[in-house]
C-alpha positions in Angstrom: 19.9 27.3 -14.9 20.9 26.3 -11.4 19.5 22.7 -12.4 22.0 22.7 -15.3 24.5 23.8 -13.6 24.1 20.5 -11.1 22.4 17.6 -12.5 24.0 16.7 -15.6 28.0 17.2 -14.2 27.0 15.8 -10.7 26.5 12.5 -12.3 29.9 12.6 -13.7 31.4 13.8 -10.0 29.6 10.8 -8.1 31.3 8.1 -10.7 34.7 9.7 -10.5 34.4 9.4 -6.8 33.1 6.0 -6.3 35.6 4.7 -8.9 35.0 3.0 -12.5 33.8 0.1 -11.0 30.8 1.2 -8.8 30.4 4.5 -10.3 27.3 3.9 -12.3 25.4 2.1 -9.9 26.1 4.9 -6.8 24.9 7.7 -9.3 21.7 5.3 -10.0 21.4 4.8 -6.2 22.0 8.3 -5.2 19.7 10.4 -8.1 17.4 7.5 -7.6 16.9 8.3 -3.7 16.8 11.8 -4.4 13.8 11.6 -6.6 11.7 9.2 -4.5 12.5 11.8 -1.5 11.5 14.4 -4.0 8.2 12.4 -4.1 7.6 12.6 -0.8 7.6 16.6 -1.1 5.4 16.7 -3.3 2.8 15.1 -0.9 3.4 17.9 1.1 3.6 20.9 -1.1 0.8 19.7 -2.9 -1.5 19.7 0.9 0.5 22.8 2.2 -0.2 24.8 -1.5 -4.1 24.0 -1.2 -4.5 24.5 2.8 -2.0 27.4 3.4 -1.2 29.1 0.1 0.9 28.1 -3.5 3.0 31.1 -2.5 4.0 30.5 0.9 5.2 26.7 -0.9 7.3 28.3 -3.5 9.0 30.8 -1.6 10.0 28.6 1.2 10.9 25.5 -0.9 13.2 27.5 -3.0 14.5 29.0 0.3 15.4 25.9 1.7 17.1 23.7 -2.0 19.1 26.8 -2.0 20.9 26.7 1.7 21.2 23.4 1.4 23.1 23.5 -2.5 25.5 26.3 -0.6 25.7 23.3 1.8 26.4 20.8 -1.4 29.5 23.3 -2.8 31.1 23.6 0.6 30.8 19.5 0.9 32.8 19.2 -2.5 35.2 22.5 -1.6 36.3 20.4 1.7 37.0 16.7 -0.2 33.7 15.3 1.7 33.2 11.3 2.0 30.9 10.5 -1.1 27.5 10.0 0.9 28.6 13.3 3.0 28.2 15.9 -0.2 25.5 13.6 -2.0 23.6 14.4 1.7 22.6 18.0 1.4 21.9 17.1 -2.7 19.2 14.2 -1.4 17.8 16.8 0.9 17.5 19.5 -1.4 14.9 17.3 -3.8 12.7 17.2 -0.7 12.4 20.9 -1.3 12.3 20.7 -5.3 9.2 18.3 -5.0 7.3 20.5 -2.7 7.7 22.8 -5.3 6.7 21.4 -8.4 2.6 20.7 -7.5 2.0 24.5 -5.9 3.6 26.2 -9.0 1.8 24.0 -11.4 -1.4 24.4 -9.2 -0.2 28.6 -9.7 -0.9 28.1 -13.3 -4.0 25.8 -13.2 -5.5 28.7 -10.9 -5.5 31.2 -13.6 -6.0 29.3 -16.9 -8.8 27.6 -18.5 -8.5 24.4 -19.4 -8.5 24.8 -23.0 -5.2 26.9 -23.1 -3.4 24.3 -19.9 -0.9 22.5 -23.0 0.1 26.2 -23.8 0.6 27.4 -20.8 2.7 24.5 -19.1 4.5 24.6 -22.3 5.4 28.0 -21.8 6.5 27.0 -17.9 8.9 24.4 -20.1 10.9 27.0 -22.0 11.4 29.0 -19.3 12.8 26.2 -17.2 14.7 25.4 -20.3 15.8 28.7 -20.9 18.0 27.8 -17.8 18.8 24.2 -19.2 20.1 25.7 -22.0 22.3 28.1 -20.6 23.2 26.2 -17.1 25.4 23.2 -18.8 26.7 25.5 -22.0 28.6 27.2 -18.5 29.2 24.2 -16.4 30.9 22.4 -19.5 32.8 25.5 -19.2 33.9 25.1 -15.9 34.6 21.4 -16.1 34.0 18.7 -13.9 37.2 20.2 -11.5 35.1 22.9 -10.9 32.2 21.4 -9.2 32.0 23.3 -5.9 31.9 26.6 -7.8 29.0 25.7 -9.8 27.1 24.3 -7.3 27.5 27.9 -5.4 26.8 29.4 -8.5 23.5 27.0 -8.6 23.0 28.1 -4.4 23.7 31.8 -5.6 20.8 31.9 -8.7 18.7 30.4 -6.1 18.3 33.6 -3.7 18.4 35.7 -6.5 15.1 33.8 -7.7 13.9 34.0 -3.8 14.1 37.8 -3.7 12.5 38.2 -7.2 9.6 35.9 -6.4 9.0 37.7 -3.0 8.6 41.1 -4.5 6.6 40.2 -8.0 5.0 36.1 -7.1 1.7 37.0 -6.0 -1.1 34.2 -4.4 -3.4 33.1 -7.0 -7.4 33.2 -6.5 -8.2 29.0 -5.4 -10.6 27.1 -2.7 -9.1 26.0 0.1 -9.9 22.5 1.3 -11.3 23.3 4.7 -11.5 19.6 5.7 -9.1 18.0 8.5 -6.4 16.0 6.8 -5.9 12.6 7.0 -2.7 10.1 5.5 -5.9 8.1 4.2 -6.9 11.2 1.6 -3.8 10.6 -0.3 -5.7 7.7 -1.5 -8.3 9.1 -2.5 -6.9 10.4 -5.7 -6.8 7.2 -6.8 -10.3 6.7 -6.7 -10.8 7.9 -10.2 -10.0 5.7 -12.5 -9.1 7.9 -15.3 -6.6 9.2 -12.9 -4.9 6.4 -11.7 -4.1 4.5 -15.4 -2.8 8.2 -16.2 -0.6 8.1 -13.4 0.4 4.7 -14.1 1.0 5.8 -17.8 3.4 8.3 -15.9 5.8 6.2 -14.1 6.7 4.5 -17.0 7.0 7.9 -19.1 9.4 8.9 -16.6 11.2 5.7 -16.5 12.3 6.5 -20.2 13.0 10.7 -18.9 14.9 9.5 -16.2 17.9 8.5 -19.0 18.4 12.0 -19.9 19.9 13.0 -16.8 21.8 9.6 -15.5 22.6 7.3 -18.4 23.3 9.6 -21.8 25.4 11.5 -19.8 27.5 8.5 -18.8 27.5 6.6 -21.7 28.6 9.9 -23.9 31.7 10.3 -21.3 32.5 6.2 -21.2 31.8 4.9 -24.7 31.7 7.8 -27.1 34.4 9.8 -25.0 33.1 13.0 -25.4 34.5 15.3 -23.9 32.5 17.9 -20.8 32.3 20.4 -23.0 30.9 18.2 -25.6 28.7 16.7 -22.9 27.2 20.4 -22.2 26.2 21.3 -25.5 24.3 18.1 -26.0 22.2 18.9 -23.0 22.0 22.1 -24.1 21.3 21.9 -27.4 18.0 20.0 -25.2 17.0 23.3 -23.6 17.5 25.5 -26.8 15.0 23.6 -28.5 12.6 23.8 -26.2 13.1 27.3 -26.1 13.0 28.1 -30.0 10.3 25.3 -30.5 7.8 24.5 -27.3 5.3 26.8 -28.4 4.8 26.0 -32.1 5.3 22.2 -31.6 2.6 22.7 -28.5 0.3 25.0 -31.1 0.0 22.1 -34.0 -0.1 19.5 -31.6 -3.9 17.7 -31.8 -5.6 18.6 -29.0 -9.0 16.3 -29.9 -6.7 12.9 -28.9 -4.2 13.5 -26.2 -3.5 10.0 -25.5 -2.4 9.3 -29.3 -0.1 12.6 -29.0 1.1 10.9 -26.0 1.8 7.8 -27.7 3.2 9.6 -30.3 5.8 11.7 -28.6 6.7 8.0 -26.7 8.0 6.7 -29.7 9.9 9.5 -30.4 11.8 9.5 -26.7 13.1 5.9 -27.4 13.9 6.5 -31.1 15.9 9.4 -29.8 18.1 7.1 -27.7 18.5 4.5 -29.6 19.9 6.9 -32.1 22.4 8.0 -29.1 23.3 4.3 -28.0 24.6 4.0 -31.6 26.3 7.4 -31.9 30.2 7.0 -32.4 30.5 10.9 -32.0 29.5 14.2 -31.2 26.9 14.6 -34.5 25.1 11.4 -34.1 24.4 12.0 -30.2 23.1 15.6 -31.2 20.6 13.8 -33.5 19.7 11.4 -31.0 19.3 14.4 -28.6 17.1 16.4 -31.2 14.6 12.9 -31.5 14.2 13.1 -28.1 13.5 16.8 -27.1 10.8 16.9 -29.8 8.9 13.4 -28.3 9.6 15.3 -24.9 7.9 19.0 -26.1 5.1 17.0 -27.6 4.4 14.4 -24.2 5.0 16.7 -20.9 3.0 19.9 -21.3 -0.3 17.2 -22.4 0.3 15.2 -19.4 0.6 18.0 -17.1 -2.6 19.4 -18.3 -4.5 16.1 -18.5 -3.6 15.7 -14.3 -5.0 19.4 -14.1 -7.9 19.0 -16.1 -9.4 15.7 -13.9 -7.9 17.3 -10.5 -11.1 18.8 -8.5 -10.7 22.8 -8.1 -10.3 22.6 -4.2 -8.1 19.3 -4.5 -5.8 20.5 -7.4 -2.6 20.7 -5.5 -3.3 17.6 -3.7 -3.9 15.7 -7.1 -0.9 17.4 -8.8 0.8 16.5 -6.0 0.3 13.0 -6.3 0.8 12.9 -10.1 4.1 14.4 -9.4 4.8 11.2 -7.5 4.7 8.8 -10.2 6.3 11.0 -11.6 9.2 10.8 -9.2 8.7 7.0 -8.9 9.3 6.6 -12.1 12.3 8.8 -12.0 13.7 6.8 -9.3 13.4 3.6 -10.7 14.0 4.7 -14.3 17.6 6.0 -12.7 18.4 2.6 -10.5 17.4 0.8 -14.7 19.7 2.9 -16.3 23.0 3.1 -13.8 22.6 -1.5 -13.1 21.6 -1.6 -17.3 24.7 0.1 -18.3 27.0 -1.6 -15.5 25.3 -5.1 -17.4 25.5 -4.2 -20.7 29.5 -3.3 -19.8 31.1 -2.6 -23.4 27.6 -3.4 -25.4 25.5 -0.6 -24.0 23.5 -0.4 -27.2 21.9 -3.5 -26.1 20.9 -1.2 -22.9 19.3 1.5 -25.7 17.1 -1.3 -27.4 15.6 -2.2 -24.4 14.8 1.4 -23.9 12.9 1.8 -27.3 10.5 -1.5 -26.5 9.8 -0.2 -23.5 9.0 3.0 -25.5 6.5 0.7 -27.9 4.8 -1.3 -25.1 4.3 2.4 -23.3 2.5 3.8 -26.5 0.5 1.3 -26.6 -0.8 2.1 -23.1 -1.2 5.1 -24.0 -3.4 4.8 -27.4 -5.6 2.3 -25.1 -5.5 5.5 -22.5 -7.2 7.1 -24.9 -10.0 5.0 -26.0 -11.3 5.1 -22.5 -10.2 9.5 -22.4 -12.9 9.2 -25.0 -15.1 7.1 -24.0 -15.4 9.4 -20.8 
């Protein structure tokens, strides 16, 4: 919720700030910072969650994003420079990636890997239990009402802290005993299997990273919907997953995961094409509903093919480094999208087709992914 609350209306803040000219470029260049800083905490969750404790991560990264979000609201409260208030938001993914690899290490810890797909996807809707309620309420509030919802975000944030401390408890995992070195990092890579699945996840999140940045933009700029409009696209996103995760996860093949993957590819960059040729609200929620179901069938497989190859006593070290891709891919996918749209100018659906061949040549990497999943 506190997410919702931030990301989608943020990247409306940042362009009104900057101006029309240079808006969508600083929002690229700002998210886009934030998640390759995100990706170096997840370098460091994922070694602190396997040497020191997934708990200890969780409750100290969630600590620390949610000072620094009060930190964010009082920026925007005061009028801050542009690069002052976006600041605290940069430093906050730090804490968001250290995050992400110990509580998906959590649930690795305590389920077999024949039920992982079911039991990320069940993480999914309760994250987007929040997404669906966090930008229904910040569309709300409107855009003039930034600095309220990110306290509101800051405020959710403790709440979760003292929840987590009384009922999170350490899961049962092997410890790597070994000294660490930078040059471990690389030794994820080692496995093949591994690194063309991480590769296979950059670009994944390339295509992801238009949800947040460049459908929000284009529905303000071209389609002039209104916030409120705005909010119930991204939620009607999170209800979805909500009402849907679990059966679309339950009748989902499990014998080919890389042709599910390739599947569910398609189905992101049919889903915004649809939206680069919506003229109003209806069409963009189809184009939203496209993508949330190539979304609910691709992310809970991926997460548990990175679990499934990760050794038991390197498991937060591995997630940790396929949450970097994952973030890399963010990061570039949101510098694409704020430069394609300032290009494209007053023909963004040229910017959309580009988007769905990227989507083809990804499942197609994919479906070869598989031959070799198989083949192993």
């Amino acid at each position: 919720m506190a997410g919702g609350f931030v990301y989608p209306f943020f990247a409306v803040y940042l362009t009104r700030t900057a101006g029309a000219d240079q808006g969508a470029i600083a929002v690229g260049t700002v998210f886009a910072l934030a998640t390759l800083l995100s990706a170096g905490g997840r370098i460091v969750g994922g070694e602190l969650a396997d040497r020191r404790g997934r708990r200890a991560v969780v409750l100290s990264s969630v600590a620390v994003r949610s000072i620094l979000l009060a930190l964010l609201a009082l920026g925007v409260q005061r009028g801050a420079s542009l690069w002052l208030v976006a600041l605290p938001f940069l430093l906050s993914s730090i804490a968001r990636g250290a995050y992400e690899p110990a509580a998906d290490a959590m649930v690795a810890d305590i389920i077999p890997p024949a039920e992982r797909p079911r039991a990320y996807a069940a993480m999914r809707i309760g994250r987007n239990a929040g997404w669906a309620i966090g930008p229904a309420l910040g569309g709300a509030v409107g855009f003039g009402g930034f600095a309220t919802l990110a306290l509101a975000a800051a405020g959710l944030g403790f709440a979760n802290l003292l929840l987590s401390a009384r009922f999170l408890s350490e899961t049962p995992h092997v410890s790597s005993a070994a000294r660490f070195r930078p040059s471990d990092l690389a030794l994820v890579l080692h496995d093949p299997l591994f690194r063309r699945l991480c590769l296979l996840t950059t670009g994944l999140f390339i295509l992801f990273a238009q949800l947040l940045v460049s459908v929000s933009i284009d529905l303000a700029s071209r389609v002039a919907l209104t916030e409120q409009q705005i909010g119930w696209a991204y939620t009607l996103n999170g209800v979805m997953v909500v009402a849907l995760q679990a059966m679309v996860t339950r009748v989902v093949p499990k014998e080919r995961p890389g042709l599910v993957l390739a599947a569910g590819t398609l189905l992101d960059g049919i889903g915004f094409l649809t939206i680069g040729a919506a003229t109003g609200l209806p069409m963009a929620l189809a184009g939203m509903a496209i993508f949330t179901f190539g979304e609910m069938i691709t992310l809970p497989v991926s997460s548990a093919l990175a679990a499934d190859i990760a050794p038991a006593d390197r498991r937060g070290r591995y997630l940790g480094a396929y949450g970097v891709f994952m973030d890399v891919g963010h990061g570039l996918g949101q510098i694409a999208g704020g430069t394609g749209l300032a290009l494209a100018g007053a023909g963004s659906w040229r910017f959309w087709w580009v988007m769905m061949v990227f989507a083809s040549l990804l499942a197609a990497g994919f479906a070869r992914f598989d031959a070799r999943l198989r083949a192993r």
